[in-house]
N, C-alpha and C positions, 0 to 999 in steps of 0.2 A: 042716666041717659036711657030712654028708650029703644032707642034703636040699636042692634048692634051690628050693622053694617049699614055704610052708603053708598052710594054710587059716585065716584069722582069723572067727571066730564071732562079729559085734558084734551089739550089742541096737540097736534103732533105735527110737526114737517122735519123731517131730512132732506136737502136739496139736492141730496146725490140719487136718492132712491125717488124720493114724491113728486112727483109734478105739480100737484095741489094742496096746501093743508088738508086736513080732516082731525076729526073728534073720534078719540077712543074711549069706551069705556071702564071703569073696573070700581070693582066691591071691596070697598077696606072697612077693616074690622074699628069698629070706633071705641072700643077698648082699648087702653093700654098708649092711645096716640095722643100727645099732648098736642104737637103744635100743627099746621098743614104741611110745615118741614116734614116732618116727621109721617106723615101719609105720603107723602112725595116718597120717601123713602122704603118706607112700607111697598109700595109699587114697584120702584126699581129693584129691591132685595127679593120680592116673591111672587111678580104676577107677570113682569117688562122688564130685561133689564137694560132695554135698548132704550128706556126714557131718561130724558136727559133735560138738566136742571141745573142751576147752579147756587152753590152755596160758599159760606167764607168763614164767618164769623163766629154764623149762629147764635149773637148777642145784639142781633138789633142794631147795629152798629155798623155796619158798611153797604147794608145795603143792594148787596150782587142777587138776595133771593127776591126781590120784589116781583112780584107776578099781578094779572087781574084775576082776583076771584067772585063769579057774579058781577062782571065789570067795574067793581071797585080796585085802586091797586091799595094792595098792601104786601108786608114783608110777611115771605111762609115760614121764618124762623118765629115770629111774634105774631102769628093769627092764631088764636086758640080753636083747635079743631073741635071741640065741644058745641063752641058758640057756634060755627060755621055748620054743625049737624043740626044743631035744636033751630036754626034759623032757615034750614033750608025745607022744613015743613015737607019730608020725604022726597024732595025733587031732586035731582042731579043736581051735584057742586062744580060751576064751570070754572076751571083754573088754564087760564092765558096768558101767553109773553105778555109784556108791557107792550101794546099797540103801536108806541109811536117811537121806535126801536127797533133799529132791527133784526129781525129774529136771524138766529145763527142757525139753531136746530129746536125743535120743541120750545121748552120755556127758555130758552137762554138766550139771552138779547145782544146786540152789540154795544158796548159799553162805552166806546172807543172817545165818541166825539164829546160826550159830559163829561169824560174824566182832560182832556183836552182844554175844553173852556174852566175846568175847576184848575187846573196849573197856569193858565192866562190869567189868573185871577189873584195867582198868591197868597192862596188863604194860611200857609204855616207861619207860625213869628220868626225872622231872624234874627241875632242875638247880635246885639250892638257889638260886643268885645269877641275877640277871637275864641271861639268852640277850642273847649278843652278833650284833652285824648279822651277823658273816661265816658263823662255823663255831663251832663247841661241840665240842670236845676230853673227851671221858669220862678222867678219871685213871684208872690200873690200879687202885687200889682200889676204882674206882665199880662195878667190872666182876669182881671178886676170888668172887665166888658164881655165876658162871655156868661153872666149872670149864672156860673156854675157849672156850665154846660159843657160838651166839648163844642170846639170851635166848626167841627164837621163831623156830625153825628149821624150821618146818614146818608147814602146817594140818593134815598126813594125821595127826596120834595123834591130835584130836579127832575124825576121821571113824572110827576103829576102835575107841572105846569104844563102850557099848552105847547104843542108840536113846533112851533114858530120858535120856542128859545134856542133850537138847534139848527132853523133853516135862516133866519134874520140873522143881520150880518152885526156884529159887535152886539147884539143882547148877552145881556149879564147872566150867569146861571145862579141861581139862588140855591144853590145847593150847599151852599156854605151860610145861608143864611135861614136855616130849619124854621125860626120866627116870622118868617117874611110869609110862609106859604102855608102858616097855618099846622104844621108837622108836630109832633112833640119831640 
């Protein structure tokens, strides 16, 4: 990598202190930081530590860090901070809540009403015979239509369809349906 520092362009609002969003700046070192989790991090450990973000899993898998970066959404646990410096051709990296969300504080969104319409929905299996004390064993069959996958692998496709799937009244959220919207 050529560079060894960038510039990250985050959005910030507190609604108890801000009146208005604004953009702050700060220089992180591009050494050493794999993902843009992990620059996120960097931030809050040594430069902010009033920035505020959220994270879960850190395996691509649920989805709570989805942010826009350069107005694309992706998850900052799996954006490779490497590619996000070599691709930003020395300019600021702008990283924002998900838009159409609403923001809590900084990047941290309200999560409330996707995770609502995903229990309307009933995406776990229930088990024909009565749940045993210890564990429940799914049979390969039970599992035979999720072509390998999990069955909900992600929040972020429900955050990148359009703003309407949360304000239309009985739309489906496809967040249980990663295939549908294009996601891996």
């Amino acid at each position: 990598m050529s560079q060894d520092r960038v510039t990250l362009k985050v959005y910030r609002y507190n609604p108890e202190v801000d009146s208005q969003p604004y953009y702050r700046e700060y220089e992180v070192p591009t050494e050493g930081i794999q993902t843009l989790l992990d620059a996120l991090f960097y931030i809050q450990e040594n430069l902010d530590p009033t920035l505020s973000f959220r994270f879960f899993c850190r395996a691509a898998v649920c989805g709570s860090c989805a942010v826009k970066v350069n107005g694309i959404s992706r998850l900052a646990c799996k954006t490779p901070f490497k590619t996000l410096v070599e691709n930003s051709q020395g300019r600021p990296i702008v990283v924002e809540p998900l838009n159409f969300l609403n923001t809590v504080r900084d990047l941290v969104v309200d999560h409330e009403k996707p995770f609502e319409n995903l229990k309307k929905l009933q995406t776990w299996c229930e088990p024909k015979q009565p749940v045993p004390e210890k564990e429940y064993r799914v049979p390969p069959e039970g599992v035979k239509n999720t072509r390998g996958r999990p069955i909900v692998s992600c929040a972020l496709p429900a955050t990148v369809t359009a703003r309407r799937l949360w304000t239309t009244p009985n739309m489906r959220d496809p967040t249980p349906f990663p295939e549908s919207t294009g996601m891996p």
